[in-house]
C-alpha positions in Angstrom: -13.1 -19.7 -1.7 -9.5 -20.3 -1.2 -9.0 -19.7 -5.1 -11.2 -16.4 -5.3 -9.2 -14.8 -2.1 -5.5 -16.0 -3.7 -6.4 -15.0 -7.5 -8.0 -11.9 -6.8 -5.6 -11.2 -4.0 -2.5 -11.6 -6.4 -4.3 -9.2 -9.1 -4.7 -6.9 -6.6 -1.3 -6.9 -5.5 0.5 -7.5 -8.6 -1.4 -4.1 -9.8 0.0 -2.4 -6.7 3.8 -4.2 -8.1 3.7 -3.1 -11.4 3.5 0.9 -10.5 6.0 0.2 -7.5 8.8 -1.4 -10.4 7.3 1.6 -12.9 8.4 4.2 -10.3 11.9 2.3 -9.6 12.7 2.0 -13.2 12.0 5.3 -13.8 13.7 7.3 -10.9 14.9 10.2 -12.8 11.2 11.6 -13.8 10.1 10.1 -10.3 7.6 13.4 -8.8 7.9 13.4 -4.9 5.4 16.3 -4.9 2.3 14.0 -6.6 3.7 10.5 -5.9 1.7 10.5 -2.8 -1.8 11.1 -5.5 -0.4 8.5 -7.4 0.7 5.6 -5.2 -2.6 6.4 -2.9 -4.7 6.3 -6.5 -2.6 2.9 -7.3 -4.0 1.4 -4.1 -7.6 2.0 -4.2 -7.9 1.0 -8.0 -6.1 -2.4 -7.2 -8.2 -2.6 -3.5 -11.4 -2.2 -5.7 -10.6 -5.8 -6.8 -12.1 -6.9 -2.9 -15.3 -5.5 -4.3 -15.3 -8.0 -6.9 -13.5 -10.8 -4.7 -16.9 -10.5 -2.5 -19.2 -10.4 -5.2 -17.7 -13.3 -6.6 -17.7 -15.5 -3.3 -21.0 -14.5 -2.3 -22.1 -15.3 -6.1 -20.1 -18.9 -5.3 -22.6 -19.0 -2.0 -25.6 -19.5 -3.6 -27.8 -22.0 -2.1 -26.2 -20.8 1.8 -26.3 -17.6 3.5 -23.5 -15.8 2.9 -23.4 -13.3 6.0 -21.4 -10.3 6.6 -18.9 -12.3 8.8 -17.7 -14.1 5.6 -17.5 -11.4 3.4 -15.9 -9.6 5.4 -12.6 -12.5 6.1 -13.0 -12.5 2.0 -12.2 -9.1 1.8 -9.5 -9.3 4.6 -7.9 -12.0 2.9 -7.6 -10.5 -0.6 -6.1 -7.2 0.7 -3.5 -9.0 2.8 -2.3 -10.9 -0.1 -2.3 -7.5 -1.6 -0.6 -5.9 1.0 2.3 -8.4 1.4 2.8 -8.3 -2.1 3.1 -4.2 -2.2 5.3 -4.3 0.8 7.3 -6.6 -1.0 7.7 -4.5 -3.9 9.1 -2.0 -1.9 11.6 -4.2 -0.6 12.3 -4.5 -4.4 12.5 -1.1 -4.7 14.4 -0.2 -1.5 17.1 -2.3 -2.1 17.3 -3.1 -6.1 15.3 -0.5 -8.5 15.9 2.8 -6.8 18.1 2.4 -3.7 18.5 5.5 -2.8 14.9 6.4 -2.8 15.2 7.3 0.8 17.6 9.7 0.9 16.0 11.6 -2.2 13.0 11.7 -0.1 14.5 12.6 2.8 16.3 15.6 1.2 12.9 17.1 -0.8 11.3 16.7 2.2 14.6 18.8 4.4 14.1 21.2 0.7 10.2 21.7 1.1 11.1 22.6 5.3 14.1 25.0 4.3 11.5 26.9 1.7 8.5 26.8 4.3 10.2 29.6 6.5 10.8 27.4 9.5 13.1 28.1 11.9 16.5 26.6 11.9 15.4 24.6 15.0 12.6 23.6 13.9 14.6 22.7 10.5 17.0 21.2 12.5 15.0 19.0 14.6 12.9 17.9 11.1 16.1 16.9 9.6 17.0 14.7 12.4 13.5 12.4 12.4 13.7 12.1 9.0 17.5 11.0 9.2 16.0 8.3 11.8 13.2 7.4 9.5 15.7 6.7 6.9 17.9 4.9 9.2 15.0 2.9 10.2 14.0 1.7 6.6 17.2 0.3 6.1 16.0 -2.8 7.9 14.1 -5.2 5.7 11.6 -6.4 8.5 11.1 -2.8 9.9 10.5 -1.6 6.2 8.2 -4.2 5.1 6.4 -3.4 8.4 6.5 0.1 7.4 4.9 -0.8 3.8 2.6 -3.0 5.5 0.9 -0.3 7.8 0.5 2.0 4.4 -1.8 -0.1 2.9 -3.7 -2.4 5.1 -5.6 0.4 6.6 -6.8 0.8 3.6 -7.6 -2.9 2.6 -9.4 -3.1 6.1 -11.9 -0.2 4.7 -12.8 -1.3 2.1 -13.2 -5.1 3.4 -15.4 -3.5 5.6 -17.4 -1.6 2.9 -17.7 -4.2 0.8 -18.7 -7.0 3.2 -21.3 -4.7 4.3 -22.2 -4.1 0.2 -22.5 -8.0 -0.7 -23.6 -9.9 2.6 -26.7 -12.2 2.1 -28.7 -13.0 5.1 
């Protein structure tokens, strides 16, 4: 068991890595406007690997009942290995591939506020959370937290779904 929930955990999350160093490599053509689409997208095709976690431990449970209890841990376990490892790769991002990530975000987001016809206020008061936000990220625990409540939600559902999908009574 221990083996399906660390190998298929690590696939999962070293699928969630690999786009995370992509988009830190490549900075210059990074697209705030659909990296949300893409790094959502990059998640739930590397979180489909607890659907096949499951099925494989409940196919490793054959002679016993393999209830939804089980399934669902399974599932849990492979999307927190998952989820460490992306939070991680942030942390490799943050600090290494594209430091200042952050402040590029923070400014198109300031940019998309300033074109939406907000008041100055209202502009004002925006700039200032996300200047806190930024601030925030610069501490690695607070970050990785950050990064960790991003995906798990998440890696939860679809532990959930697919515990319910594979159980065995």
């Amino acid at each position: 068991m221990r083996k399906i929930i660390g190998g298929f955990g690590l696939l999962s999350g070293l699928l969630n890595l690999a786009y995370l160093c992509y988009m830190g490599l490549n900075k210059s053509s990074h697209n705030f406007a659909n990296g949300f689409i893409y790094g959502y997208a990059t998640m739930i095709i590397s979180l489909s690997l607890v659907f096949v976690g499951v099925y494989k431990a409940k196919q490793h449970h054959v002679s016993d009942t393999f209830k939804y209890g089980k399934a669902f841990l399974t599932g849990l376990g492979i999307s927190f290995i998952s989820a460490c490892l992306y939070a991680f790769g942030w942390f490799i991002v943050n600090h290494w591939l594209y430091p200042s990530f952050m402040d590029d975000y923070v400014n198109y987001e300031i940019s998309l506020m300033k074109t939406s016809g907000k008041s100055a206020v209202d502009l004002e008061l925006f700039a200032q959370q996300m200047m806190a936000y930024s601030e925030m990220y610069q501490n690695p625990f607070l970050a990785f937290l950050i990064s960790l409540s991003e995906i798990l939600p998440l890696g939860f559902l679809f532990s959930v779904l697919a515990a319910a999908f594979f159980r065995k009574n």
